[in-house]
C-alpha positions in Angstrom: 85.8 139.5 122.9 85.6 139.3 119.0 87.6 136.7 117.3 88.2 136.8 113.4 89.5 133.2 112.2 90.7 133.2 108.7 90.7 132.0 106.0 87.4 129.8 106.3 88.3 126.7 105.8 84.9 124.5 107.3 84.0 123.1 103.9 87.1 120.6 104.2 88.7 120.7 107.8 86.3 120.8 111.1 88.9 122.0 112.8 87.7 125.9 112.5 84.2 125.1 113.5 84.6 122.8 116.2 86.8 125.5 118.2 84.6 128.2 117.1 81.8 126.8 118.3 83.8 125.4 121.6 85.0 129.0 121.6 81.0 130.8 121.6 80.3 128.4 124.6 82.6 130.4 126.6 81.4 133.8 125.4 83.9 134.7 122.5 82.0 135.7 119.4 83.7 134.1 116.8 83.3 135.4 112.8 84.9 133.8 109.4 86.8 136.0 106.8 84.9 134.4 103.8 85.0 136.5 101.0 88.2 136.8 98.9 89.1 140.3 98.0 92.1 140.5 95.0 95.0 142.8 95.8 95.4 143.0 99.5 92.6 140.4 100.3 93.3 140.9 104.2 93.9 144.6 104.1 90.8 145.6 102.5 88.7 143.3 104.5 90.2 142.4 107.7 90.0 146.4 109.4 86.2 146.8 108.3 85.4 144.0 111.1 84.8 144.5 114.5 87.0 141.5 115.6 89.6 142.6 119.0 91.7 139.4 117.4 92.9 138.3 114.1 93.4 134.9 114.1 95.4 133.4 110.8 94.7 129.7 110.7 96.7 129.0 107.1 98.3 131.7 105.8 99.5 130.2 102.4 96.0 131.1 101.6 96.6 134.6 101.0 99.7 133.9 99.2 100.0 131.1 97.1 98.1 129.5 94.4 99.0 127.2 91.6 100.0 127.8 88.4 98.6 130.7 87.8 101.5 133.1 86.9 100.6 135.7 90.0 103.0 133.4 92.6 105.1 135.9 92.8 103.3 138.6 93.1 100.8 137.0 95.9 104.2 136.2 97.8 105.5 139.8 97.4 102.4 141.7 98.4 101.8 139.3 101.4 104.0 141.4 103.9 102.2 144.6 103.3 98.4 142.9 103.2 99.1 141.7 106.8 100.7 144.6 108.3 98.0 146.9 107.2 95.2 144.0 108.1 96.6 143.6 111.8 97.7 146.9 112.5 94.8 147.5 114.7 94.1 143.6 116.0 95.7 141.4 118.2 97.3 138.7 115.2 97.2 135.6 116.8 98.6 132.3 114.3 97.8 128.6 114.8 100.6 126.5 113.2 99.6 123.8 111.8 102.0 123.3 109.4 105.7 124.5 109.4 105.2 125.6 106.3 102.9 124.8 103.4 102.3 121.5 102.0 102.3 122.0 98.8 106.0 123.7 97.9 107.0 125.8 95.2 110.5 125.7 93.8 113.8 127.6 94.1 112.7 131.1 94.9 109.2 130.7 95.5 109.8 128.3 98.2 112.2 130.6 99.8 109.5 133.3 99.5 107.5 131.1 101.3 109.4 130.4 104.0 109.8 134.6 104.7 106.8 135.4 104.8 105.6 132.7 107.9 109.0 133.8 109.2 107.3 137.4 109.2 104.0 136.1 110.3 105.5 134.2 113.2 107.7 137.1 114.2 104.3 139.5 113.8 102.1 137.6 115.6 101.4 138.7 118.9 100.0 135.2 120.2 101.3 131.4 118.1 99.7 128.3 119.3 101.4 124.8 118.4 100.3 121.6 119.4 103.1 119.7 120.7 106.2 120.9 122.9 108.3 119.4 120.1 106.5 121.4 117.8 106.9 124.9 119.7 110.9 123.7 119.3 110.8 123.2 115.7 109.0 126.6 115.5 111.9 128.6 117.5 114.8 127.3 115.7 113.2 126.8 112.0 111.3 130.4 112.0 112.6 131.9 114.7 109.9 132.8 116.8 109.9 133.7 120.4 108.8 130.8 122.4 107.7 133.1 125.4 104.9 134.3 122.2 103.5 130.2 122.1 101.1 128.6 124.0 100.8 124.2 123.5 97.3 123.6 122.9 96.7 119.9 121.4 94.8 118.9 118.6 91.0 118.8 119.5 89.0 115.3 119.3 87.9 115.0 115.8 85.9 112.2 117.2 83.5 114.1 118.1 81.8 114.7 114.9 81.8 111.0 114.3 80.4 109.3 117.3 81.6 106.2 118.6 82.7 103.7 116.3 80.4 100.8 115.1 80.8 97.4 115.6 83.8 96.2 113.3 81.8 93.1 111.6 78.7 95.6 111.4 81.4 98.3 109.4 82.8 95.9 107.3 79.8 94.5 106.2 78.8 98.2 105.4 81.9 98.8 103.7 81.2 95.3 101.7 85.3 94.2 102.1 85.1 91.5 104.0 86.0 90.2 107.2 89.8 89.8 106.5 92.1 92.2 109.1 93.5 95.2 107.0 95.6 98.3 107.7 94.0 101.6 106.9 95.7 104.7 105.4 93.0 107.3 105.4 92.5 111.1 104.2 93.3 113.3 101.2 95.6 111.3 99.2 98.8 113.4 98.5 102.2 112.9 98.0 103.8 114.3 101.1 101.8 111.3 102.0 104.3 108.5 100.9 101.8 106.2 99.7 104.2 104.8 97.5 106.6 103.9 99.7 104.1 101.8 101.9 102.5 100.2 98.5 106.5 99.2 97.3 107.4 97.3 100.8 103.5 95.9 100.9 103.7 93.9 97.7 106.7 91.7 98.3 106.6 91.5 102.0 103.1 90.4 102.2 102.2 90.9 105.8 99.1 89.3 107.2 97.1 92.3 106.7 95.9 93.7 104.1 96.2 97.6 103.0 93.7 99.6 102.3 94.1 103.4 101.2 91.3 105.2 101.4 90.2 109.4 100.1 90.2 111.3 97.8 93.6 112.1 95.7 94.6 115.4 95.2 94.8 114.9 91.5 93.3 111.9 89.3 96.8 111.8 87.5 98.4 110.9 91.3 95.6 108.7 91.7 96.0 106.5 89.0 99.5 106.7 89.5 99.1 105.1 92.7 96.5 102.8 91.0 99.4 101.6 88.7 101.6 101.0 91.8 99.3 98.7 93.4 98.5 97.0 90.4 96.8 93.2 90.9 98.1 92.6 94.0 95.5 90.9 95.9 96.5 92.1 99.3 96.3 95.9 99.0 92.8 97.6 98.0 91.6 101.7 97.2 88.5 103.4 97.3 89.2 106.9 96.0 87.0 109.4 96.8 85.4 112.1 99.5 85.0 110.6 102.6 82.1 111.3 104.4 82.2 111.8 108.2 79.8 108.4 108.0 82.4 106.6 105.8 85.3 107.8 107.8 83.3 105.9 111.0 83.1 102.8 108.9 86.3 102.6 107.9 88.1 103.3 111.4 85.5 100.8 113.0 86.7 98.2 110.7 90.4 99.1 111.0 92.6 96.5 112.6 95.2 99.4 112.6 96.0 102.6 111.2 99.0 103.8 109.2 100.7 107.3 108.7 103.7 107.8 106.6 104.5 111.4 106.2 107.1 112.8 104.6 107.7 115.4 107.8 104.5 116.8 109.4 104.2 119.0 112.7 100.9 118.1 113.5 98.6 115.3 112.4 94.7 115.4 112.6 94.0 112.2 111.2 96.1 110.7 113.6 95.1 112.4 116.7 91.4 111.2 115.2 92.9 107.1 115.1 94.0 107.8 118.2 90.7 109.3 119.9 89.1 105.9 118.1 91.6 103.5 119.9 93.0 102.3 117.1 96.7 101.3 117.0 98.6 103.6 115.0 102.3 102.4 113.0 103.8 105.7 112.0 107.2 106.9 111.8 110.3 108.3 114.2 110.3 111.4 112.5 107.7 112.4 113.0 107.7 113.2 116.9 106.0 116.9 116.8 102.8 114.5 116.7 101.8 114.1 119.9 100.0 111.6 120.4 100.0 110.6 124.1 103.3 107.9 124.0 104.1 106.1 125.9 101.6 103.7 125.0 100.6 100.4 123.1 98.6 102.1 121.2 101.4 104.0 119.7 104.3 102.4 117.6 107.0 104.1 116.1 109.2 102.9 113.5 112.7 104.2 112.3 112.8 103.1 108.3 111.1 101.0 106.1 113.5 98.5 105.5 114.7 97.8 109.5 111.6 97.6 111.9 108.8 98.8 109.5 107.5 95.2 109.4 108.2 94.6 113.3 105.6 97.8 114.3 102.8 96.7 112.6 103.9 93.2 113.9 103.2 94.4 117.3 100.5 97.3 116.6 98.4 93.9 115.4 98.5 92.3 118.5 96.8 95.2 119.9 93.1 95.2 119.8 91.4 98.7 119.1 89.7 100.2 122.0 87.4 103.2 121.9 86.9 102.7 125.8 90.3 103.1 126.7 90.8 106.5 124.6 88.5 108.2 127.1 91.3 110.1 129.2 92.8 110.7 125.6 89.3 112.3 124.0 89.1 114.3 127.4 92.5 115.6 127.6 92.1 117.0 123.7 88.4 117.4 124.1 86.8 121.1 122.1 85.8 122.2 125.4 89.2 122.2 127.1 90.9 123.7 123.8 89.0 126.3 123.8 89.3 127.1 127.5 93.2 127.1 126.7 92.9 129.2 123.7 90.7 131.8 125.4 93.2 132.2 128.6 96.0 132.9 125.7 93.4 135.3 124.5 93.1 137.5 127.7 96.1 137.0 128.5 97.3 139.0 125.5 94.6 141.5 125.6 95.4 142.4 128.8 99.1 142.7 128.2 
């Protein structure tokens, strides 16, 4: 079996490579769809491949970019490019996100919406990575839920290691020994940093904050910069994380924080979780799965109401990479893949 993931997005998410390579230890050959083609990107690329499957990882990809003035025509040719591109493949979709991140307005962003609606109606094989999340898929998009399979997120620990030990990382990191709260990743607004930094300041909890990554945009970063202004108990350090920094900074973690706007899956959290650090995130979010219940895990329903009462309690929790294990092994590459190649035949055969 042949699989074709696009688009190739190794450089900045290890998600791609760590199945694929998971994947190639089972016997699928697995190739990337690197080079971008203008017009119908997949259509002239995608047939010229000897790949049995298709398999669309982030479709916005082929059909949205930023400010560019060809939105609309991106959007409108979208339909086409992946009916001719899959006409002789299996189309399988991974849905990460419901839909995009980054949202266009008005029409655009109901352009957007149609085509995953076409994508997810298309597809011959969807994987989502919660049972909540298959849900939200059938009645937001309308797919067929017999067409899904629930494969989790897979352990992004692995390309860490095991965490150091957390005086050892913060002496590293050079921040001290005080306890602090991380919020890690690409820094973007669907993010609600600002939110976390407004309730931080006055309420001055007995951690501090730290956000951590790289911001999407300098202007967002030194908007949040302003935010946090001289207070002395919330500290950044904007910039790429590398996989060693990441370790340091979730070794040193008393606790890890998440505060999406809506999400359906989360892997930076699934990777606090694999590290056994408590994670504080909110109610809303529940198509991440992240193993509840346990203490490891607290929810909270707003800011204002039990905000401060979930990191109360997440702080009483020491982190635990040790007690992760069954966690790391249920979500482990090994076992994905295994999943995602039994959806495979499965739909080959049919």
């Amino acid at each position: 079996m042949r699989v074709l993931f696009a688009p190739d997005y190794r450089e900045g998410n290890r998600y791609q490579d760590l199945l694929a390579q998971a994947l190639e230890r089972q016997g699928v050959a697995v190739d990337f769809l690197r080079n971008y083609k203008r017009i119908l990107p997949l259509a002239r690329s995608v047939p010229q491949t000897s790949a049995d499957i298709f398999h669309l990882h982030w479709p916005e990809a082929y059909f949205s970019r930023v400010s560019d003035g060809l939105n609309w025509s991106r959007h409108a040719r979208f339909l086409l490019d992946l009916e001719i591109a899959s006409q002789n493949k299996i189309l399988a979709y991974t849905a990460h996100n419901l839909l995009p991140h980054k949202r266009q307005n008005g029409l655009l962003n109901s352009a957007t919406k149609f085509n995953v609606k076409y994508l997810v109606a298309r597809a011959r094989l969807i994987f989502a990575h919660s049972a909540a999340a298959k849900s939200l898929l059938v009645s937001e998009l309308g797919a067929r839920g017999s067409k899904i399979h629930i494969i989790p997120h897979g352990d992004l620990s692995a390309v860490l290691g095991a965490p150091v030990a957390k005086d050892e990382a913060a002496r590293s990191l050079g921040i001290g020994s005080a306890p602090f709260a991380l919020m890690f990743g690409v820094v973007d607004k669907y993010k609600s940093y600002e939110e976390i930094i407004a309730w931080w300041r006055p309420n001055n909890p007995s951690l501090k904050l730290a956000i951590v990554g790289k911001p999407t945009t300098e202007e967002y970063g030194r908007e949040l910069e302003r935010l946090v202004g001289d207070a002395p108990n919330i500290v950044t350090s904007f910039g790429w994380l590398s996989d060693l920094q990441l370790r340091l900074w979730l070794s040193a973690a008393s606790l890890v924080i998440f505060n999406y706007r809506e999400i359906l899956t989360s892997g930076a959290a699934c990777l606090a979780r694999s590290y056994g650090v408590p994670i504080v995130l909110p109610s809303r979010l529940d198509t991440v799965d992240l193993g509840e219940p346990t203490p490891f895990v607290r929810r909270f329903s707003n800011l204002e109401d039990d905000f401060g009462q979930a990191l109360e309690l997440a702080s009483t929790v020491m982190p635990d990479f040790l007690e992760a294990a069954q966690w790391r092994e249920a979500c482990s590459w090994d076992r994905v893949a295994r999943l995602t190649n039994e959806a495979y035949s499965k739909v080959e055969s049919c």
